[in-house]
N, C-alpha and C positions, 0 to 999 in steps of 0.2 A: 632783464625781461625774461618772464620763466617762459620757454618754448616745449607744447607738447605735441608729440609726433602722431598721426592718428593713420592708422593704416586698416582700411575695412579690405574684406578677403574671404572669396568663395572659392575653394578647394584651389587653393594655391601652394600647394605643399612645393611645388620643384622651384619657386621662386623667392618666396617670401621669407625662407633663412637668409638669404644674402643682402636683400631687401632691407630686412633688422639690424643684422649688424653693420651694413655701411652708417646706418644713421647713428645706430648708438655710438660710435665710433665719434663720431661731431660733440664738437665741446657747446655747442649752441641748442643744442637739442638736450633737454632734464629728463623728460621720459619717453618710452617709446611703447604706442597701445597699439597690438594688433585684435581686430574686432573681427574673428571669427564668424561670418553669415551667415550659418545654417550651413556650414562647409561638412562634408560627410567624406572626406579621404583623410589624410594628416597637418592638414596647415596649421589648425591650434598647437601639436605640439612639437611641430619645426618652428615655430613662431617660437613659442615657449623656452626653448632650446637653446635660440639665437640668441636670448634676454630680454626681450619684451613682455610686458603683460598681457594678458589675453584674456580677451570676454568670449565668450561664445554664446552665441545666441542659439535655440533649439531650432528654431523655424527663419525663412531666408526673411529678412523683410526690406531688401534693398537697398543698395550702397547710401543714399541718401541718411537712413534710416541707421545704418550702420556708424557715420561718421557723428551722426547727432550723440548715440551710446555712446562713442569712445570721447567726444565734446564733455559732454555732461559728468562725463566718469573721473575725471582730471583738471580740476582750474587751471586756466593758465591765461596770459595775455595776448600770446598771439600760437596759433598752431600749423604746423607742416601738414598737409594731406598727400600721401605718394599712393602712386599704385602698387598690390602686390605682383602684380607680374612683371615688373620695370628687368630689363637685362643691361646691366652696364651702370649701372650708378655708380658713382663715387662721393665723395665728400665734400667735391669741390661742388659737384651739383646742387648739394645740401647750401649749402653757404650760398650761393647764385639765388637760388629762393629766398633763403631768411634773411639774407645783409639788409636791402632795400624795406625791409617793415621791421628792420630790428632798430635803426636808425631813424625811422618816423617819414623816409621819405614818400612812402605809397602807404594803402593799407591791403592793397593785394598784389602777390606776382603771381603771374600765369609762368608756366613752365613749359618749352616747347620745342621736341624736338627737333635737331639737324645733323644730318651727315652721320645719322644711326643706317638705321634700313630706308628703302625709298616706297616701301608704302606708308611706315608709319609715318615716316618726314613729312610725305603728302596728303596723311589726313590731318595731321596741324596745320598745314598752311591755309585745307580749304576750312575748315570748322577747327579755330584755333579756344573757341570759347567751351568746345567740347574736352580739352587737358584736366586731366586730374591731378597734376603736380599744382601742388599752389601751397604758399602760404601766405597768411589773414590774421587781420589783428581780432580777438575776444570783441571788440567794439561792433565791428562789420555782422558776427556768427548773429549776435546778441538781436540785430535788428531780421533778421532773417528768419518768420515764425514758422512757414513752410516746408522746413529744411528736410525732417523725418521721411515727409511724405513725396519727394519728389523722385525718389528712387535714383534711375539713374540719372533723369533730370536735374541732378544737384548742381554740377559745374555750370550749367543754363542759369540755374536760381542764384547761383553766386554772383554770374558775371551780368547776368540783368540787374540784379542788386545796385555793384558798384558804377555800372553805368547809369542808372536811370538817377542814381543818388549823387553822380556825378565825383565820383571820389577818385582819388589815382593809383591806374593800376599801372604795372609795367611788367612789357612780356620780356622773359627772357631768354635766351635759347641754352639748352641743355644738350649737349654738344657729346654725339657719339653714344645719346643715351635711346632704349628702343624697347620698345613691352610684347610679351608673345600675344599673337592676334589669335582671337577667337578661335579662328579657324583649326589653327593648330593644338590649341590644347583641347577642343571638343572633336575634331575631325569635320571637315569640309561643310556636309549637311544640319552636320545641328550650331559648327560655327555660325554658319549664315542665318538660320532661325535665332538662335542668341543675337546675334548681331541686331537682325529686324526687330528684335522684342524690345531691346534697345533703343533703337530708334521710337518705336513706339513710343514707350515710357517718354523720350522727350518731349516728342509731340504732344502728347497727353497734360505733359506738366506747360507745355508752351499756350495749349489752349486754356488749361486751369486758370493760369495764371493772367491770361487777356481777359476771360469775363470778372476775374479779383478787382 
């Protein structure tokens, strides 16, 4: 089964070289796209660097929007989505996500942090559907027409997806793994605006999607 890695990424330059090459690194993973958002520091070419391919888009137009580019850009059967800011990943992590859809037993794994840091631990336990570690069979993406426009609401649109269509997912815990919080990479105040706009965008795509 050909597995393609899709990593969308807004000015994530201190993270996402290591990010690359833990995946490339995985004999389960063919290719590794990193999809540049409208990133204005150097992520495209520490992406670049690491050995991934790199789109960059000019203008941001939201993670949703991002993973759909790197989707479209690469056939494949089933695809990884991680985040670029993830700290601690390893290989073994890679493999925890794809074994179970490589095998045919689910067609989605959530990914979920434990025993990283204890706020991120404790934002998966209360909003576990909000992870952006997953990977999904080509089948799942395919029925999902929404996907561009959901921004950051995409992990919502996935996991409404597979629930509502009742398909099997299974969470997994990703053990020791933890992603730098907003906060810290923009600085306290515009952390928290980032964050809230975030939330927004969910909500947004949560009501779109109840009058659909």
């Amino acid at each position: 089964m050909r597995v393609v890695a899709v990593i969308p990424a807004l000015n994530e330059e201190e993270t996402v070289g290591r990010v690359v090459e833990v995946v490339r690194a995985s004999r389960l993973v063919e290719e590794v796209i990193v999809v540049s958002d409208g990133s204005t520091d150097g992520t495209a070419g520490v992406a670049r660097s690491a050995g991934a391919r790199v789109i960059e888009l000019p203008v941001n137009v939201g993670k949703g929007g991002a993973m759909r580019v790197g989707v479209d850009s690469a056939p494949a059967e089933a695809y990884l989505f991680l985040d670029a800011d993830l700290v601690g990943l390893t290989e073994h992590h890679v493999q925890k996500l794809l074994n179970p859809v490589l095998v045919g037993e689910v067609s989605m794994t959530l990914g979920l942090f434990g025993g990283g840091r204890l706020l991120t631990d404790l934002a998966h336990r209360l909003a576990p559907f909000l992870s952006g570690q997953r990977a999904v069979t080509t089948e799942v993406l395919r029925r999902i027409s929404d996907l561009e426009v959901s921004r950051f609401g995409v992990e919502v649109a996935l996991s409404r997806y597979v629930r509502t269509s009742r398909l099997p997912v299974r969470h997994v815990t990703l053990r020791d793994l933890s992603h730098r919080m907003k906060e810290e990479k923009l600085g306290f105040w515009r952390g928290v605006k980032a964050r809230a706009r975030m939330y927004l965008e969910i909500a947004y795509y949560l009501q779109r999607a109840g009058r659909g």
